[in-house]
C-alpha positions as CSV (number, residue, x, y, z in Angstrom):
1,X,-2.0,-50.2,-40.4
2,X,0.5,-49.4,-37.3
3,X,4.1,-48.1,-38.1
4,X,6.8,-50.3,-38.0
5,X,7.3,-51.8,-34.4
6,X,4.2,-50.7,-33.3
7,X,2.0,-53.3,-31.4
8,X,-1.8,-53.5,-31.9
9,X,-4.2,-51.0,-29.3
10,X,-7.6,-51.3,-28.4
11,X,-9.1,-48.0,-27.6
12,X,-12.6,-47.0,-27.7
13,X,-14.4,-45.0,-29.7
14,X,-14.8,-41.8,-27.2
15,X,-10.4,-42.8,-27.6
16,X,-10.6,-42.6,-31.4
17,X,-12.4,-39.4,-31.6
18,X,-10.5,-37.8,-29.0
19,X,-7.3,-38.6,-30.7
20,X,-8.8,-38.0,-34.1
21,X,-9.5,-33.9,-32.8
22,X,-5.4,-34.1,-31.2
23,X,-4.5,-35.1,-34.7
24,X,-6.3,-32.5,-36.1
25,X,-5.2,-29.2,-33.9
26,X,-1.3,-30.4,-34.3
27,X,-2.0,-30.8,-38.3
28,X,-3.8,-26.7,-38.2
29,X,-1.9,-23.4,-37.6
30,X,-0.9,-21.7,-34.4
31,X,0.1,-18.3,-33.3
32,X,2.6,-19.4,-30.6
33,X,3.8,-22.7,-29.3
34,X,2.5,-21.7,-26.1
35,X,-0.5,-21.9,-28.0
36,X,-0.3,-24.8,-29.4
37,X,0.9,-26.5,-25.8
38,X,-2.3,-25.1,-24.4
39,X,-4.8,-26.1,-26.6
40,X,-4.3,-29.8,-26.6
41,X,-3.7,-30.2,-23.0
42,X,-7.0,-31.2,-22.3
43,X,-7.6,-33.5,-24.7
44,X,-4.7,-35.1,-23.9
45,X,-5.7,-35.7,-20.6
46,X,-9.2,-37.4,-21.9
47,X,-7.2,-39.4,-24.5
48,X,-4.9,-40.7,-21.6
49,X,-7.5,-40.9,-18.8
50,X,-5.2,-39.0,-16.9
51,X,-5.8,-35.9,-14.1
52,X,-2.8,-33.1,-14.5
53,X,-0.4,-31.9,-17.2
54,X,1.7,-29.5,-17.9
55,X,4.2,-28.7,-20.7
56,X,7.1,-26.4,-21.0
57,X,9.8,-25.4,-23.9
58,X,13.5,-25.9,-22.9
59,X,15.8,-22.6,-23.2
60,X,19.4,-24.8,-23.5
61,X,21.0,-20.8,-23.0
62,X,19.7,-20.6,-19.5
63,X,19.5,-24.4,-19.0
64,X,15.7,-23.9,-17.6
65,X,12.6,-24.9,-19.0
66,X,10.1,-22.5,-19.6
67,X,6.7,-20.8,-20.9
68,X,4.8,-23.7,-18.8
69,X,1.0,-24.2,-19.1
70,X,-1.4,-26.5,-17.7
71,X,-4.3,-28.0,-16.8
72,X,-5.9,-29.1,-13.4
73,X,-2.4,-28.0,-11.7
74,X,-2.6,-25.9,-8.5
75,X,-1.7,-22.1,-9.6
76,X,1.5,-21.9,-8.2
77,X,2.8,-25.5,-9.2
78,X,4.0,-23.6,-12.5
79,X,6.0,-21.1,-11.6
80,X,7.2,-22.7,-8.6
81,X,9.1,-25.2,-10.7
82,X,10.0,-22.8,-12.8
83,X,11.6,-20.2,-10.3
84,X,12.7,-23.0,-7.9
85,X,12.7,-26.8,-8.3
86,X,13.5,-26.9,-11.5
87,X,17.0,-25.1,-10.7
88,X,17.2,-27.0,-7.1
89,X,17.6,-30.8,-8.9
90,X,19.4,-30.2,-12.1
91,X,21.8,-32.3,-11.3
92,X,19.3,-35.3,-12.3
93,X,18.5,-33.5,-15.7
94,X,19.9,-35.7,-18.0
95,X,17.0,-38.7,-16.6
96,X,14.1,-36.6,-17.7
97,X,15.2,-35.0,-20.6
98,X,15.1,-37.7,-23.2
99,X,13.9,-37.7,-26.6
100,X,10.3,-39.3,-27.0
101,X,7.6,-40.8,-25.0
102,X,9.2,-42.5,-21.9
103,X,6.7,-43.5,-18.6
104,X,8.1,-42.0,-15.5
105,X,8.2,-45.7,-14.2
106,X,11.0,-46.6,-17.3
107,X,13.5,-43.8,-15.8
108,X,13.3,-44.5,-12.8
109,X,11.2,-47.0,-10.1
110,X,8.4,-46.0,-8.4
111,X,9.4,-47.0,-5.1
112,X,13.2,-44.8,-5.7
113,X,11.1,-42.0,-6.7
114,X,9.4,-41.9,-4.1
115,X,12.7,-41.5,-2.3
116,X,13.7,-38.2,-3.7
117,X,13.7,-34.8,-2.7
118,X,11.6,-33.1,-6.1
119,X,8.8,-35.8,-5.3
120,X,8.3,-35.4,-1.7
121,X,8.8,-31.9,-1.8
122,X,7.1,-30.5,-5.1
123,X,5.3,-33.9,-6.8
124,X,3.3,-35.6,-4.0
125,X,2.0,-31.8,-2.6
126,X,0.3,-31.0,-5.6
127,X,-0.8,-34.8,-6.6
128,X,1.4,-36.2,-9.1
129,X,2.0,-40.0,-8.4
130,X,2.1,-41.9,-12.1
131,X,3.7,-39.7,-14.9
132,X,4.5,-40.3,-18.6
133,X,6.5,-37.8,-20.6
134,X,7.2,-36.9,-24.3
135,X,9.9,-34.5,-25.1
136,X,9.8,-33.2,-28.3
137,X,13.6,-33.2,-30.4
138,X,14.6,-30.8,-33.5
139,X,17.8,-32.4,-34.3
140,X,19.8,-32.4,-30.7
141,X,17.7,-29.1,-29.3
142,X,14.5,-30.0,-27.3
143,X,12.1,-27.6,-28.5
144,X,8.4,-28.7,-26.5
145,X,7.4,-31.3,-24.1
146,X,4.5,-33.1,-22.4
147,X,4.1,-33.9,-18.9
148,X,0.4,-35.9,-17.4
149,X,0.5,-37.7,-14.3
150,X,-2.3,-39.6,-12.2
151,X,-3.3,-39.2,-8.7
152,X,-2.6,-41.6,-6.2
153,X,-4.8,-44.6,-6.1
154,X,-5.1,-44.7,-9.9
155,X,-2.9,-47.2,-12.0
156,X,0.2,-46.0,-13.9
157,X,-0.2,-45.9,-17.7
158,X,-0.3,-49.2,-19.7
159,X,1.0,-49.9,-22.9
160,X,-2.0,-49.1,-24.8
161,X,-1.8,-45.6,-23.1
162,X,2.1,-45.8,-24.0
163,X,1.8,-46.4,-27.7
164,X,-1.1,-43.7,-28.1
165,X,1.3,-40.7,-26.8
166,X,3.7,-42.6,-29.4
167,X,1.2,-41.9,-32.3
168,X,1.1,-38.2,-31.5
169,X,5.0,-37.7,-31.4
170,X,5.3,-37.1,-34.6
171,X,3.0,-34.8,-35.3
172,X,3.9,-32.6,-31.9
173,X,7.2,-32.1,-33.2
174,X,6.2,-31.0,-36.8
175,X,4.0,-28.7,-35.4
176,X,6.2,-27.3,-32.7
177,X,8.9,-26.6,-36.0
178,X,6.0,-25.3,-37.9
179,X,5.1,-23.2,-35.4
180,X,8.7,-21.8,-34.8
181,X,8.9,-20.8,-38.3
182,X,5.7,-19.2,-38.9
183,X,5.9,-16.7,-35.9
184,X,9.0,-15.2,-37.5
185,X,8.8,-12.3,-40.3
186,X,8.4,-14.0,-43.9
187,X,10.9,-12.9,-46.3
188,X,10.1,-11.6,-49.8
189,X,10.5,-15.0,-52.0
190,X,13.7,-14.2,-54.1
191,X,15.5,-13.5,-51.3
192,X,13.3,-16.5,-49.0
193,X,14.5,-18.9,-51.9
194,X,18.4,-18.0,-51.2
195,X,18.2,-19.7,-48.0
196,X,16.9,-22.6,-45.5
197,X,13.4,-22.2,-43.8
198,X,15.9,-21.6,-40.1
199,X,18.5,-19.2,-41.9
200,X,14.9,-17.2,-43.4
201,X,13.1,-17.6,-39.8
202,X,16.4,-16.3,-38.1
203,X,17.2,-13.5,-40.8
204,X,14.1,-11.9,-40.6
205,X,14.0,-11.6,-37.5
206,X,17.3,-10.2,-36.9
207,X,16.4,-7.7,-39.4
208,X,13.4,-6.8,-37.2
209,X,16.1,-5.4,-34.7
210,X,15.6,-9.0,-32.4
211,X,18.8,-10.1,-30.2
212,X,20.6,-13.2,-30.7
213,X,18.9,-14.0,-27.6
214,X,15.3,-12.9,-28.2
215,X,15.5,-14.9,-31.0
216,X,16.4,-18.1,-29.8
217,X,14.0,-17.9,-27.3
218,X,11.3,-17.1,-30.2
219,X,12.7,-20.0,-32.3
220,X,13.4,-22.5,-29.5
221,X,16.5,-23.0,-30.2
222,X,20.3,-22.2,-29.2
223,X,21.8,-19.2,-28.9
224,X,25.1,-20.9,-31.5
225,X,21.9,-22.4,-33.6
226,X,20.8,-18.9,-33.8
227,X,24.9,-17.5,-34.9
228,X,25.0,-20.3,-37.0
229,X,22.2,-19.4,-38.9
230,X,22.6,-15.5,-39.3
231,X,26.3,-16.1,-40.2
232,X,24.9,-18.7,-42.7
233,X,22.5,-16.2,-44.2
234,X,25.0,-13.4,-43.8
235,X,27.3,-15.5,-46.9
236,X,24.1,-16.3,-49.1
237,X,23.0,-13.0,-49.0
238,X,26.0,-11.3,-49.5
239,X,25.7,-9.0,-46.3
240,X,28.3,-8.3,-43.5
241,X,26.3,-7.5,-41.0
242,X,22.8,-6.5,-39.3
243,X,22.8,-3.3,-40.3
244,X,23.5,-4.0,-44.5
245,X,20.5,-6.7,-44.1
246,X,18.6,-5.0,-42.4
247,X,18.9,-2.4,-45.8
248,X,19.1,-4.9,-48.0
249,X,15.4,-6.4,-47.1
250,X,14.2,-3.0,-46.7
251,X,15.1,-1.9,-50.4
252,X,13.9,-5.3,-51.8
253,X,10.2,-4.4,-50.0
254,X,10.4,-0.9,-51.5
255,X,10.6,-2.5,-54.6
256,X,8.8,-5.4,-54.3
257,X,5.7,-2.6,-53.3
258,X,6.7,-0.4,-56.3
259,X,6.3,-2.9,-58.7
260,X,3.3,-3.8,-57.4
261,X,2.0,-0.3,-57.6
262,X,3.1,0.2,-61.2
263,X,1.3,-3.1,-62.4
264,X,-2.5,-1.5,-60.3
């Protein structure tokens, strides 16, 4: 049965098992979200009959997406929105960047698109005509999106195609969080059980010797998501600084491996 609001899709059975395989890679474990981004790319692309994509994470402390991959893009397509356009039409930000799976077509017509400067000058050369996107949301913070696009002289995506993407949101952005969390140091469990999965995920790495910075960009967050957190963690674990956890997680390990030593 579909979700709530969901109408009914025909898809084949190539469809099925294709999105069957998607549903499986975002439900496994990854070692980065770059990873994870790059592995279902292609399949997307065969689940959506489409011919490019690409998919960056969005840095809110630099105001930039980055860490882009893709598939069937032209090498420098990229890094040259990256380094260039990206910067060069923020001022329409806010028309892309919303939560959820939105065709290119919803945000804005085709025929005005066709009209501005990052289509003529960075879509059309490398071949993008149709798009759909899904931007991935962890509360307010975008942590992970999807870009595919068509060629010219192919249709733009139908609803079918629409509600498909729509399946798969869900289970992008758990595995984006997932994946956020598990690439941080694990904390030993009587302290991990003094605090949330973020404030455990943000302590540990601080302990590490990570900047507020480093870290936000490891956790996809924002830098004040990241002060938040540590100042959070800070209280529960009755520390004041880096420097006291920092000690405080090293003596608990020294124990922790004592104990263990004493019970071999």
């Amino acid at each position: 049965m579909l979700p709530k609001g969901r109408t009914a899709m025909n898809i084949s059975t190539k469809k099925q098992r294709v999105l069957s395989r998607v549903i499986g890679l975002l439900s496994a474990q990854h070692a980065s979200n770059q990873e994870l981004r790059t592995i279902i790319g292609p399949l997307l692309l065969d689940l959506l009959d489409a011919d490019f994509y690409a998919s960056y994470t969005w840095n809110s402390r630099k105001q930039a997406f980055e860490l882009g991959v893709s598939v069937n893009l032209d090498d420098a397509c990229v890094p040259n929105y990256e380094r260039y356009f990206q910067h060069r039409h923020k001022a329409g930000l806010s028309r892309w960047l919303r939560q959820g799976v939105n065709p290119v077509s919803a945000l804005i017509s085709h025929r005005d698109l066709m009209r501005t400067e990052i289509y003529n000058e960075f879509l059309r050369p490398f071949g993008h005509y149709y798009g759909i996107n899904l931007f991935a949301f962890d509360g307010r913070e975008s942590i992970g999106d999807v870009r595919i696009w068509r060629r010219n002289g192919r249709p733009d995506f139908d609803d079918n195609e629409i509600e498909l993407l729509k399946l798969i949101e869900p289970g992008f952005t758990q595995a984006l969080k997932r994946t956020a969390l598990s690439c941080a140091p694990r904390l030993l469990p009587g302290l991990q059980a003094k605090l949330s999965p973020r404030e455990a995920a943000v302590a540990g790495l601080a302990a590490k010797g990570l900047a507020d910075k480093e870290i936000a960009r490891r956790l996809a967050v924002t830098f004040a998501t990241v002060r938040a957190h540590l100042d959070s963690a800070f209280a529960k674990l009755g520390v004041r600084n880096r420097t006291q956890l920092a000690s405080l997680l090293h003596a608990a390990d020294v124990t922790q491996g004592t104990q263990s030593r004493t019970k071999h």
